[in-house]
N, CA, C and O atoms as a DFTB+ gen file, in Angstrom:
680 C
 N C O
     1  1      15.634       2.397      -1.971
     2  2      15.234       2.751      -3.302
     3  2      15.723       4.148      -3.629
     4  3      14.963       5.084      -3.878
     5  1      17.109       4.227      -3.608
     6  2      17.545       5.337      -3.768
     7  2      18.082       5.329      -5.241
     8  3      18.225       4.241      -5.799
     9  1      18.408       6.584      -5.947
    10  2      18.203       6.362      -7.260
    11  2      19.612       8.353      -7.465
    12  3      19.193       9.500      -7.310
    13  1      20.857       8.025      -7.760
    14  2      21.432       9.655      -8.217
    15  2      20.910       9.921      -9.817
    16  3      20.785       9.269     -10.854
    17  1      20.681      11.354      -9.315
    18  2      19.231      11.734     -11.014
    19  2      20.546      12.907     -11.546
    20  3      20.613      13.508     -12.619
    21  1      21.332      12.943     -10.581
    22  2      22.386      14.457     -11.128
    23  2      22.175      14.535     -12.702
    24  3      21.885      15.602     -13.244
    25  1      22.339      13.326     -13.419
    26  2      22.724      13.338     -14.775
    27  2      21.320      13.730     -15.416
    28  3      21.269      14.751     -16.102
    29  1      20.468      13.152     -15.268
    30  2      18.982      13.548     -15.591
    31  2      18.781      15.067     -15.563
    32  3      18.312      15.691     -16.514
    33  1      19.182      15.634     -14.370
    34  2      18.939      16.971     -14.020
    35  2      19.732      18.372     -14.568
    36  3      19.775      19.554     -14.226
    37  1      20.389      17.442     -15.723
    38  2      21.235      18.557     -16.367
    39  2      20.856      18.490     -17.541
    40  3      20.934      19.525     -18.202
    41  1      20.338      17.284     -18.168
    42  2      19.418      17.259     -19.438
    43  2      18.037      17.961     -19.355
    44  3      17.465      18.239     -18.301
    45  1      17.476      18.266     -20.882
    46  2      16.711      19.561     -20.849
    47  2      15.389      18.705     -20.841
    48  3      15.347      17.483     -20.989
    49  1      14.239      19.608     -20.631
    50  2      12.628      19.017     -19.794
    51  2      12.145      17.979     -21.074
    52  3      11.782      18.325     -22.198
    53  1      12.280      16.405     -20.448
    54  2      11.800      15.488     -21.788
    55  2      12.148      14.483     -21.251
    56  3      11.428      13.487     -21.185
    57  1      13.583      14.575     -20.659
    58  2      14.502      13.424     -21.402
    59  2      14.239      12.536     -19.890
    60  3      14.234      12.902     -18.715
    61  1      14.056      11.359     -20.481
    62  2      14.002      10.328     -19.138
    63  2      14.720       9.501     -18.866
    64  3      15.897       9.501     -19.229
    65  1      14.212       8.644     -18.198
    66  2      15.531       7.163     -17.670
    67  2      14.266       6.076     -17.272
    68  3      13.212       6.611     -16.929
    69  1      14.313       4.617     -17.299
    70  2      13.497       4.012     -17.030
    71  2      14.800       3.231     -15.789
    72  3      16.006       3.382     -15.589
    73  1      13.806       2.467     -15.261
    74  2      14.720       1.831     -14.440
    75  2      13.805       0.371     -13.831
    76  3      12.578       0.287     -13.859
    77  1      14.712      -0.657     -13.319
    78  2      14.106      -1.832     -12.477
    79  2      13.992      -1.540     -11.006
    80  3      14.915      -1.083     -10.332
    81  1      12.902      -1.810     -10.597
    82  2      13.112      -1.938      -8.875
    83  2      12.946      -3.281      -8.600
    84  3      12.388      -4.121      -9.306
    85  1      13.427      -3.410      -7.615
    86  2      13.965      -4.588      -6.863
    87  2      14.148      -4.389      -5.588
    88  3      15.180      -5.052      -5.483
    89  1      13.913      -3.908      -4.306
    90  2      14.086      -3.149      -3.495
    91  2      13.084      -3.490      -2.016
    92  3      11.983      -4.000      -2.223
    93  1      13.550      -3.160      -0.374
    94  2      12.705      -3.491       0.290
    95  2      12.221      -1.747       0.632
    96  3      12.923      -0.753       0.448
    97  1      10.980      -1.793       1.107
    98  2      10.391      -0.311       1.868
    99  2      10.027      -0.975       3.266
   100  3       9.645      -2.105       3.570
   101  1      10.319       0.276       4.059
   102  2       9.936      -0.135       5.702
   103  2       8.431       0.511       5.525
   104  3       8.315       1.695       5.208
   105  1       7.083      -0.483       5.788
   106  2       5.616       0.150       6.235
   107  2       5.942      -0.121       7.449
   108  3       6.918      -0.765       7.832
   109  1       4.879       0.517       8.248
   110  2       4.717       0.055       9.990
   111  2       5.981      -0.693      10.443
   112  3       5.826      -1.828      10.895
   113  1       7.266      -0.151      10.365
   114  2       8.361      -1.003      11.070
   115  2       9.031      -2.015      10.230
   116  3      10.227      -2.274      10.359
   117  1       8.188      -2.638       9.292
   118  2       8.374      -3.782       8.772
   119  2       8.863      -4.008       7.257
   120  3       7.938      -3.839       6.463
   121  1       9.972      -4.316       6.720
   122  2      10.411      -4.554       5.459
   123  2       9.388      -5.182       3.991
   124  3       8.863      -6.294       3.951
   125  1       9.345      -4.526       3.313
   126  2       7.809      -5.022       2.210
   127  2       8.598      -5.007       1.438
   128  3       9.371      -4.055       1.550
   129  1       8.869      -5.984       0.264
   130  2       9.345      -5.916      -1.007
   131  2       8.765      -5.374      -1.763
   132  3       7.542      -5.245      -1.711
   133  1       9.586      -4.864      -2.767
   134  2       8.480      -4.291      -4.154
   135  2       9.085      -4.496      -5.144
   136  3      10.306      -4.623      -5.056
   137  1       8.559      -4.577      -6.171
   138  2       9.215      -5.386      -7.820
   139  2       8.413      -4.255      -8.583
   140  3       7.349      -3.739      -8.242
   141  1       9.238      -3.979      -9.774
   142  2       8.612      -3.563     -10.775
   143  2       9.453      -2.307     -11.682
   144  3      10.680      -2.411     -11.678
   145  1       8.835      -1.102     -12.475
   146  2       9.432      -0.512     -13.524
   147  2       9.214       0.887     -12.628
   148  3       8.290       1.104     -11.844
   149  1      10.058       1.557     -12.886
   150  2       9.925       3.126     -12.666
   151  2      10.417       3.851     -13.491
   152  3      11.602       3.757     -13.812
   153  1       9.572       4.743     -14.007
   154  2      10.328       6.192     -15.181
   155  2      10.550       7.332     -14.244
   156  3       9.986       7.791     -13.251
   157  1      11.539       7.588     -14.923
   158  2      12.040       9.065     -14.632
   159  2      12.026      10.497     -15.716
   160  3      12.944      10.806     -16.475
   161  1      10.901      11.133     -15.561
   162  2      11.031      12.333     -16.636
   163  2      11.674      13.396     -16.070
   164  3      11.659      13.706     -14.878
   165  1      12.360      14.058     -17.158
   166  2      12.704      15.384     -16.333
   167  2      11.545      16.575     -16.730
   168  3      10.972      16.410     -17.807
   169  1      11.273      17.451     -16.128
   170  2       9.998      18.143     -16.042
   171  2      10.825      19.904     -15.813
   172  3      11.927      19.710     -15.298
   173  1      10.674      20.856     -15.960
   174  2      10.993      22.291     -15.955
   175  2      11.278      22.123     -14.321
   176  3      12.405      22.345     -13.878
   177  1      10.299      21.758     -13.551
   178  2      11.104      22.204     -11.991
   179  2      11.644      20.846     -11.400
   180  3      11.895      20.825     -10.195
   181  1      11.769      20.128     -11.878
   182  2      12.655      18.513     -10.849
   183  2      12.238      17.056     -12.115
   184  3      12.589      17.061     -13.294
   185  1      11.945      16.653     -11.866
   186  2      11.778      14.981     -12.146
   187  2       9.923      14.630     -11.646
   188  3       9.031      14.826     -10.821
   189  1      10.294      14.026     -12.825
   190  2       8.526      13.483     -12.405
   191  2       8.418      11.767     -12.370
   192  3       8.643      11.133     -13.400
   193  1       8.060      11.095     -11.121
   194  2       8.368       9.891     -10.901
   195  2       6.891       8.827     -11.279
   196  3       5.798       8.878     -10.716
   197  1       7.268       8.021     -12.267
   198  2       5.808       7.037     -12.249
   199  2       6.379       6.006     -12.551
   200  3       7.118       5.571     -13.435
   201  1       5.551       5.469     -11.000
   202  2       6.540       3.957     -10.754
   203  2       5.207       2.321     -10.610
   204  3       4.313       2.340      -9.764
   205  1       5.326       1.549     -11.241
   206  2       4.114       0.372     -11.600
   207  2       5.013      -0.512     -10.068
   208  3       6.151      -0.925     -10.294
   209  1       4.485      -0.703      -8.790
   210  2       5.338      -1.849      -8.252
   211  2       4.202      -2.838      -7.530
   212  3       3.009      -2.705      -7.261
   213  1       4.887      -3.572      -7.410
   214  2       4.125      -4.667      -6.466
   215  2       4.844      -5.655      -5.617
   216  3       6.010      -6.006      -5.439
   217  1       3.586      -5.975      -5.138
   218  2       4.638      -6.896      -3.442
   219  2       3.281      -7.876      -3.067
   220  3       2.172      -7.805      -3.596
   221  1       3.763      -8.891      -1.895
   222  2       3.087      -8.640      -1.302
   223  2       3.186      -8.897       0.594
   224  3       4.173      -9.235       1.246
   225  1       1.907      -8.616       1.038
   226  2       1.876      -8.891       2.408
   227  2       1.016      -9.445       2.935
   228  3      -0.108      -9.749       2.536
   229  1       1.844      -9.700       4.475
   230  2       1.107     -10.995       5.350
   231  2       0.440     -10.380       6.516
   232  3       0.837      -9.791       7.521
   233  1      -0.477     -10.651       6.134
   234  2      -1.462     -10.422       7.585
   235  2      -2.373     -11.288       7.967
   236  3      -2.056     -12.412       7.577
   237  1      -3.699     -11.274       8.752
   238  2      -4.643     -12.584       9.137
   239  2      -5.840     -11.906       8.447
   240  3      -6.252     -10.769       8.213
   241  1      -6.137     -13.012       8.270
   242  2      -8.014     -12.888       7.661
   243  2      -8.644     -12.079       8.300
   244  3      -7.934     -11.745       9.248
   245  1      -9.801     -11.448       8.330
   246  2     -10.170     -10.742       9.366
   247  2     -11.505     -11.335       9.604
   248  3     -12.405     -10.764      10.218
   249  1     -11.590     -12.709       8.994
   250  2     -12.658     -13.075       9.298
   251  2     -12.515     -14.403      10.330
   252  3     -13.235     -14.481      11.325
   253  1     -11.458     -15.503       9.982
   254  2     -11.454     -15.923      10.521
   255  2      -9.816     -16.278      11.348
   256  3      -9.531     -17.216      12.093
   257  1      -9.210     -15.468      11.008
   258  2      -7.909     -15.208      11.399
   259  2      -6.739     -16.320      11.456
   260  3      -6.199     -16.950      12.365
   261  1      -6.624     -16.272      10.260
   262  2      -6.163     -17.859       9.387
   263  2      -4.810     -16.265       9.093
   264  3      -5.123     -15.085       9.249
   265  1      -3.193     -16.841       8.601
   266  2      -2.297     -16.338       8.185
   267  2      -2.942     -16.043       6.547
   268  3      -3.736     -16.895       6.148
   269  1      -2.627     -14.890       5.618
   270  2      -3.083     -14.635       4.749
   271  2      -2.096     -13.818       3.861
   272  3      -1.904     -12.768       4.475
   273  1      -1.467     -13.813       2.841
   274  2      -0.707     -13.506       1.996
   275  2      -1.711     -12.506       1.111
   276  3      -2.683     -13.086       0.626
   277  1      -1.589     -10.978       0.823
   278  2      -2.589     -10.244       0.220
   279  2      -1.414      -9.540      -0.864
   280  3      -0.302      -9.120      -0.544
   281  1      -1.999      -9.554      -2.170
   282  2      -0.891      -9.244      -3.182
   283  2      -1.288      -7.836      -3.420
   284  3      -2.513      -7.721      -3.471
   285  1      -0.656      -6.767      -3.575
   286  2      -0.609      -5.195      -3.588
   287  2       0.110      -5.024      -4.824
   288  3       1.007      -5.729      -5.288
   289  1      -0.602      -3.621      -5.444
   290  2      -0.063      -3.292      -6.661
   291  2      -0.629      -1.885      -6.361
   292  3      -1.751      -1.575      -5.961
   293  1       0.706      -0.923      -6.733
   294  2       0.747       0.397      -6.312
   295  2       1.203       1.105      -7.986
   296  3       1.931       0.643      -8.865
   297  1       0.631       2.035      -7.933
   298  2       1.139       2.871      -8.925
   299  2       1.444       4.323      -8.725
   300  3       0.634       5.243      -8.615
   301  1       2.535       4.360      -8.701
   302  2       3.173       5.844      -7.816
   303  2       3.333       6.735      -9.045
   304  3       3.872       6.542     -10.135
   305  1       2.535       8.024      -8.384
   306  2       3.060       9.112      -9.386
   307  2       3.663      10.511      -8.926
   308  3       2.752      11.321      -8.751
   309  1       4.609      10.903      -8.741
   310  2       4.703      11.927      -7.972
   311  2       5.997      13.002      -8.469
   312  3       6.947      12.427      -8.998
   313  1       6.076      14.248      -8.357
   314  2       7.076      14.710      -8.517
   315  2       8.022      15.206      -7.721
   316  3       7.639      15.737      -6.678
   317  1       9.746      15.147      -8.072
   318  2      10.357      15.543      -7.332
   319  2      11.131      16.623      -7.663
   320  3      11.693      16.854      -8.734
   321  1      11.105      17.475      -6.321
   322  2      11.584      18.808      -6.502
   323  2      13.541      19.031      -6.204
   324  3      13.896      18.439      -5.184
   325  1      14.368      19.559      -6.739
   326  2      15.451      19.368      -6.269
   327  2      15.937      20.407      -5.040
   328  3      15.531      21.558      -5.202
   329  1      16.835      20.148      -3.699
   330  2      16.767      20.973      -3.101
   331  2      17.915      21.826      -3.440
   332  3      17.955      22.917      -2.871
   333  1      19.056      21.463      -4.439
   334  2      19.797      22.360      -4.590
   335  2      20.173      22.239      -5.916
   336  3      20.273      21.064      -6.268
   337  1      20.481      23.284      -7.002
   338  2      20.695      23.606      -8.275
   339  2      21.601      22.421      -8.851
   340  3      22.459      22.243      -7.986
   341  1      21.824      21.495      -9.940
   342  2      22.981      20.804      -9.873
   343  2      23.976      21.106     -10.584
   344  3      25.090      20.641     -10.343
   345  1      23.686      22.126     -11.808
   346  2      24.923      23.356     -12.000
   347  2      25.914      24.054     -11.060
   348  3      27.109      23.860     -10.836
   349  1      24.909      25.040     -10.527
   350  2      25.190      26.240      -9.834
   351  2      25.767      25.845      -8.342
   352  3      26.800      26.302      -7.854
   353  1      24.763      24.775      -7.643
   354  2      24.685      24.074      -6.516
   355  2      24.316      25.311      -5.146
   356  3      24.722      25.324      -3.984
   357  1      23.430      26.227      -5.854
   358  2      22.649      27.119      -5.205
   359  2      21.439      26.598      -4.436
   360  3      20.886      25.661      -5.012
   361  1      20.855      26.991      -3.211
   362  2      19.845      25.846      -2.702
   363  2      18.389      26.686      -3.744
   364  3      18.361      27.743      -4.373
   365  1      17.615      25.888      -3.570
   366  2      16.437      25.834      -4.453
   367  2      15.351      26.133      -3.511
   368  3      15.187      25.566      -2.430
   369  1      14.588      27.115      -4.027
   370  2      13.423      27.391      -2.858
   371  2      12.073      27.122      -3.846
   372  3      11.992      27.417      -5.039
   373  1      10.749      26.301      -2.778
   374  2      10.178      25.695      -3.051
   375  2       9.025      27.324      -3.451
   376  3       8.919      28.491      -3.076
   377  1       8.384      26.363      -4.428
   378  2       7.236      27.734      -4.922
   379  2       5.894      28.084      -3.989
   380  3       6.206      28.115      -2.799
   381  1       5.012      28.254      -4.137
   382  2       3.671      28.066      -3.369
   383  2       3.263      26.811      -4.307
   384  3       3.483      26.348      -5.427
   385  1       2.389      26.515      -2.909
   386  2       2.081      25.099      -3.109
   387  2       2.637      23.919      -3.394
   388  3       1.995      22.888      -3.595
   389  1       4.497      24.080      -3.440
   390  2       4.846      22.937      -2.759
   391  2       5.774      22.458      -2.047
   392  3       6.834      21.896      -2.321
   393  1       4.967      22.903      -0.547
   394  2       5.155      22.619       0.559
   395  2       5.456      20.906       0.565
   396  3       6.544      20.335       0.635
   397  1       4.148      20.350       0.471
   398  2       4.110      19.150       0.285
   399  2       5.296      18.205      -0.997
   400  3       5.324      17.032      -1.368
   401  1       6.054      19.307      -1.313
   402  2       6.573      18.032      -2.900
   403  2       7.294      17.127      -1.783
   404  3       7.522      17.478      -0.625
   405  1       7.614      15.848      -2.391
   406  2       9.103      15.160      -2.155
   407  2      10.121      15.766      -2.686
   408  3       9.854      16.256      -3.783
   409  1      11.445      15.955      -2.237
   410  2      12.384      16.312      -2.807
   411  2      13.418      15.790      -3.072
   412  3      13.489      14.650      -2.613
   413  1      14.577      16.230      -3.813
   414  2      15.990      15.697      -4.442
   415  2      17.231      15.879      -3.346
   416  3      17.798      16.972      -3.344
   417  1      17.598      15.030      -2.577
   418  2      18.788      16.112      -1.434
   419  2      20.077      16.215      -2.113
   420  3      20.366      15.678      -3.182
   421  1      20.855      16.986      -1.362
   422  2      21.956      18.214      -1.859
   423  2      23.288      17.131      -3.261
   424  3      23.982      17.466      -4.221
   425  1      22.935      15.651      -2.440
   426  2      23.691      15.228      -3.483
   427  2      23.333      14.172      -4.624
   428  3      23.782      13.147      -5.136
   429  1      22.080      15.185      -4.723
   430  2      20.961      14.466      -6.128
   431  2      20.530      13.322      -5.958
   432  3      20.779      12.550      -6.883
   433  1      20.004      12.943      -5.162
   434  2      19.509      11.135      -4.504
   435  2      18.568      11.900      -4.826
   436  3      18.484      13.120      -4.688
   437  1      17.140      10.449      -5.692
   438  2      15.859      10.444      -5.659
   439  2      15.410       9.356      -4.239
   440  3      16.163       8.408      -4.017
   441  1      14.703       9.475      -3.721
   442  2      14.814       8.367      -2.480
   443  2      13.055       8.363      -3.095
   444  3      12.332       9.356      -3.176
   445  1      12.756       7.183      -3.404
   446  2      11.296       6.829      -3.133
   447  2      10.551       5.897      -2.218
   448  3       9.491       5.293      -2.380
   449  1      11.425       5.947      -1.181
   450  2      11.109       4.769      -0.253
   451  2       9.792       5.519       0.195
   452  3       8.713       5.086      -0.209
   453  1       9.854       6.858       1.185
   454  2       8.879       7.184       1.590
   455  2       7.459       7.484       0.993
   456  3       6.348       7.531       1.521
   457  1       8.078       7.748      -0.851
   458  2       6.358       7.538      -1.295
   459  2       6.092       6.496      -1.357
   460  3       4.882       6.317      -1.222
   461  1       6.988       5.132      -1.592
   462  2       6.873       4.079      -1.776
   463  2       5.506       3.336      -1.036
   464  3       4.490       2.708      -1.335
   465  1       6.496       4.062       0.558
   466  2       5.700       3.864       1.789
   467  2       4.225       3.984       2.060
   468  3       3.470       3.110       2.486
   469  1       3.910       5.435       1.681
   470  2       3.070       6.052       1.619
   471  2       1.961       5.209       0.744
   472  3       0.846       5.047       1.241
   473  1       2.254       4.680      -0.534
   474  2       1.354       4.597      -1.504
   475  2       0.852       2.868      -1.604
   476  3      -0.169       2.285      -1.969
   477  1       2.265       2.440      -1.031
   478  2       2.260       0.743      -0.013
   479  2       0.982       0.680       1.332
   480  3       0.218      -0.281       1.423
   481  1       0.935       1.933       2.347
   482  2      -0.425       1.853       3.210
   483  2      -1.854       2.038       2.678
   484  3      -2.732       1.420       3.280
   485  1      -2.220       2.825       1.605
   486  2      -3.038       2.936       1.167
   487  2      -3.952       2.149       0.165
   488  3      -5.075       2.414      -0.262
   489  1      -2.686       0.570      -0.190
   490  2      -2.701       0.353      -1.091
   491  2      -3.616      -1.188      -0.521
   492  3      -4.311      -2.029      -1.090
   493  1      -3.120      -0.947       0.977
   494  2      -3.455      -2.270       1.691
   495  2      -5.000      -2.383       1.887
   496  3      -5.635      -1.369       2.179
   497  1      -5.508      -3.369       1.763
   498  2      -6.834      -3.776       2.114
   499  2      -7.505      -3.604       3.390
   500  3      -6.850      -4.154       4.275
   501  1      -8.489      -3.090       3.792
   502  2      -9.148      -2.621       5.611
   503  2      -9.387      -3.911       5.706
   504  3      -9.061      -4.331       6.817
   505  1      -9.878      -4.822       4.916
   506  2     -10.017      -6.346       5.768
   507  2      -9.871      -7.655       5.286
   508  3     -10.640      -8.602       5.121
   509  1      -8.523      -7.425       5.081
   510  2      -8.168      -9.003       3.985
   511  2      -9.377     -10.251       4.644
   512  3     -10.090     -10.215       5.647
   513  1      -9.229     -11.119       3.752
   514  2      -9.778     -12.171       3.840
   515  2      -8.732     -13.490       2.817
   516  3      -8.174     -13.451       1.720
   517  1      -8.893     -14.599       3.949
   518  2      -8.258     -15.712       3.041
   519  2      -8.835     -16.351       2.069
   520  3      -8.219     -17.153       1.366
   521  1     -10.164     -16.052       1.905
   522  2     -10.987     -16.007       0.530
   523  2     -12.012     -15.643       0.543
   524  3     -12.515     -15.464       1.652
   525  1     -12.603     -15.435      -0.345
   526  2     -14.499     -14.419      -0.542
   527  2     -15.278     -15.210      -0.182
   528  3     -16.401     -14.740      -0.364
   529  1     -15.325     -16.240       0.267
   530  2     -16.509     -17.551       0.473
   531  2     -15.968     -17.962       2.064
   532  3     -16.470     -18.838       2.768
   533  1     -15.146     -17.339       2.320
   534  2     -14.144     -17.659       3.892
   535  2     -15.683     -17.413       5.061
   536  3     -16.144     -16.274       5.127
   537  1     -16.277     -18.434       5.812
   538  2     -17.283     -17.857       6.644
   539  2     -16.792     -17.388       7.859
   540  3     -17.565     -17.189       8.797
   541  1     -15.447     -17.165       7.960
   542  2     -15.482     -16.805       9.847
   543  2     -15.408     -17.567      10.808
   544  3     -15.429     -18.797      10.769
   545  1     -15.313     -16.852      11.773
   546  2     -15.714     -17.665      13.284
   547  2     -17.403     -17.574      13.879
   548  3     -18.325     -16.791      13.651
   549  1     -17.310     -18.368      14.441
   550  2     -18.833     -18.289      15.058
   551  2     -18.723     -17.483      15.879
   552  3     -17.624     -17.274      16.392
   553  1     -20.192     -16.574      16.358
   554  2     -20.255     -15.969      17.010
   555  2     -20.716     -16.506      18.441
   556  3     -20.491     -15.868      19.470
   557  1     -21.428     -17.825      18.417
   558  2     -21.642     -18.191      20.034
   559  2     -20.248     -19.174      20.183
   560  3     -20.327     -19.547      21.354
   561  1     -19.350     -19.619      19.761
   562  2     -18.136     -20.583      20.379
   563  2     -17.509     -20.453      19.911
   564  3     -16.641     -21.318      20.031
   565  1     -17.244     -19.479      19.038
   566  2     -16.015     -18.980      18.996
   567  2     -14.999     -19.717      17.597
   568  3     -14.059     -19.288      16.929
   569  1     -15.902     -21.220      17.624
   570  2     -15.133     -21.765      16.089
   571  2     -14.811     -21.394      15.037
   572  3     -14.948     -20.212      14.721
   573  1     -14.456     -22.022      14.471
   574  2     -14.286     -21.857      12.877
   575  2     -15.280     -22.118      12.243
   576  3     -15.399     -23.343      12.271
   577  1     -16.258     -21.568      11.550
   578  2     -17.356     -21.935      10.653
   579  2     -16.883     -22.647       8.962
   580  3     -16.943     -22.063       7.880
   581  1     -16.508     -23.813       9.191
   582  2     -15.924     -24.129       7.786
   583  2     -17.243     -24.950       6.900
   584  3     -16.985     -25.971       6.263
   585  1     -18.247     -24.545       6.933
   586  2     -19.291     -25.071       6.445
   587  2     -20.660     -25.449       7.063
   588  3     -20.886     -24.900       8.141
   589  1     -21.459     -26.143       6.667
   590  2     -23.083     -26.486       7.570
   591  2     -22.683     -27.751       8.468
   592  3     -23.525     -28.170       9.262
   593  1     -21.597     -28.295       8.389
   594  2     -21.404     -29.210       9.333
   595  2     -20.811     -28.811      11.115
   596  3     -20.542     -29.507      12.093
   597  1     -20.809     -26.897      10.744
   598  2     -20.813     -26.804      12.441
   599  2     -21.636     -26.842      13.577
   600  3     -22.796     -26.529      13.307
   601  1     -21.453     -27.094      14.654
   602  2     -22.593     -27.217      15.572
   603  2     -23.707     -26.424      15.846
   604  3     -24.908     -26.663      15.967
   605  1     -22.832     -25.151      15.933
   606  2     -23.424     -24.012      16.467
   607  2     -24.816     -23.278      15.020
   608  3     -25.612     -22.365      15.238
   609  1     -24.713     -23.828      14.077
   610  2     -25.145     -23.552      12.668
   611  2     -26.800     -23.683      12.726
   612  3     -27.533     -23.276      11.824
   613  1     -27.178     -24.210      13.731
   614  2     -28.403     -24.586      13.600
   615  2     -28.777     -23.059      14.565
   616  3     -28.162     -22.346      15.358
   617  1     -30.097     -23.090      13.968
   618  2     -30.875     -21.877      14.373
   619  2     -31.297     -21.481      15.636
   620  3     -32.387     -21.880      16.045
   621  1     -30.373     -20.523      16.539
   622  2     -30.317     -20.344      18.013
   623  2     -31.539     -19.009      18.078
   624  3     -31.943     -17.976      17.545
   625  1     -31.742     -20.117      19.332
   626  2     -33.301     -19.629      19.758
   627  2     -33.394     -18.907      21.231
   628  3     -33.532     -19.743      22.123
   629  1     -33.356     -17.708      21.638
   630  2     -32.591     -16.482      22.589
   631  2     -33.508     -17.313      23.588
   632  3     -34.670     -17.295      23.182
   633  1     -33.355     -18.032      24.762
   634  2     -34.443     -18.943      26.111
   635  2     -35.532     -17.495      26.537
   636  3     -36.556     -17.762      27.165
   637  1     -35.260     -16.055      26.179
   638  2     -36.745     -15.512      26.806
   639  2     -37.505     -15.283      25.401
   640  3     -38.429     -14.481      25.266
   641  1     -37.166     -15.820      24.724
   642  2     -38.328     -15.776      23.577
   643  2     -38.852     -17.411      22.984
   644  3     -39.321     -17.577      21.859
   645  1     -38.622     -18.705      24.169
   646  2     -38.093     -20.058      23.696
   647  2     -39.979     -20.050      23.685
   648  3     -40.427     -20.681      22.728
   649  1     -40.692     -19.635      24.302
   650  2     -42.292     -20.080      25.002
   651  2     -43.294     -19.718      23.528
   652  3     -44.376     -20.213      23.209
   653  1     -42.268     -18.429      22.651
   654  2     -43.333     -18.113      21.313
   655  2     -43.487     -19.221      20.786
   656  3     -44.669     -19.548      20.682
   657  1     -42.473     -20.208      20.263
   658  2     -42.253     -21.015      19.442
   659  2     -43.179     -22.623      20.177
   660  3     -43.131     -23.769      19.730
   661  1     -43.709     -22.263      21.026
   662  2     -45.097     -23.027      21.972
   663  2     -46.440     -22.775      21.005
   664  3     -47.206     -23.639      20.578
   665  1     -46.481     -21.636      20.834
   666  2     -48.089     -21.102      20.125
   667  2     -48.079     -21.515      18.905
   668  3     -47.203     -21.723      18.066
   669  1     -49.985     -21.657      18.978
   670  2     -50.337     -22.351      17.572
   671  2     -50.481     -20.643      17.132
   672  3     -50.678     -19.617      17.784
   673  1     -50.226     -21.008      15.386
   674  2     -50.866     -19.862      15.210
   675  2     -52.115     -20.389      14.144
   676  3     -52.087     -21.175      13.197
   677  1     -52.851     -19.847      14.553
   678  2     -54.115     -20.181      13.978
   679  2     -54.784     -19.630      12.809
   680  3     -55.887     -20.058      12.471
């Protein structure tokens, strides 16, 4: 998702560019597609990036660990700083406070893979599920709980407490 802004960066603070993505990002090792629109503003110190994308990914239920397709929608906003003038082609030193920007390298590439990246992990769910009504596995055998017709479903009774269920209560 590399993107040359040279031309952007010589027009004065306003002027933008929209663009299509279509593009893969590496998360954890692994290739993620992403679809969608990205603008490009130009801003007094670099480019300001706001990008609508979406994808999605495969992981397991976490309930009952069935394959699971989870659809992600990221909305990236971030700015980029250039590292070298594209007039002058003087290098560019970053201000206080940003240490942290993304930046433009020497031959004007916007690269948004790594926020891509970034905004793709955060974007992911702590515990997909293959649906909201999905019950899991059992906890004494280990099955699949796909409804009241499992075995284990009936009400387990711990054998050193089996002698209460003896008493009248009166």
């Amino acid at each position: 998702m590399q993107f040359n802004v040279s031309s952007l960066l010589k027009e004065p603070t306003g002027a933008s560019r929209e663009y299509q993505v279509d593009d893969d990002v590496r998360v954890d090792g692994k290739p993620q597609r992403l679809r969608g629109r990205a603008r490009f503003d130009r801003t007094t110190d670099g480019i300001l990036v706001r990008a609508s994308l979406t994808g999605t990914m495969e992981d397991v239920c976490s309930r009952c660990l069935r394959p699971v397709n989870a659809s992600i929608t990221i909305s990236l906003e971030e700015e980029y700083i250039p590292t070298v003038d594209v007039t002058t082609g003087t290098r560019v030193d970053l201000q206080a406070g940003e240490e942290e920007a993304y930046r433009i390298d020497a031959r004007h590439t916007l690269d948004l893979s790594e926020a891509a990246s970034q905004y793709w992990s955060m974007a992911q769910p702590m515990a997909p599920v293959c649906s909201e009504d999905c019950a899991g596995l059992c906890p004494v055998c280990g099955g699949e709980i796909a409804g009241s017709d499992h075995p284990c479903t009936r009400e387990q009774v711990d054998a050193r407490w089996a002698k209460l269920g003896t008493l009248e209560l009166g």
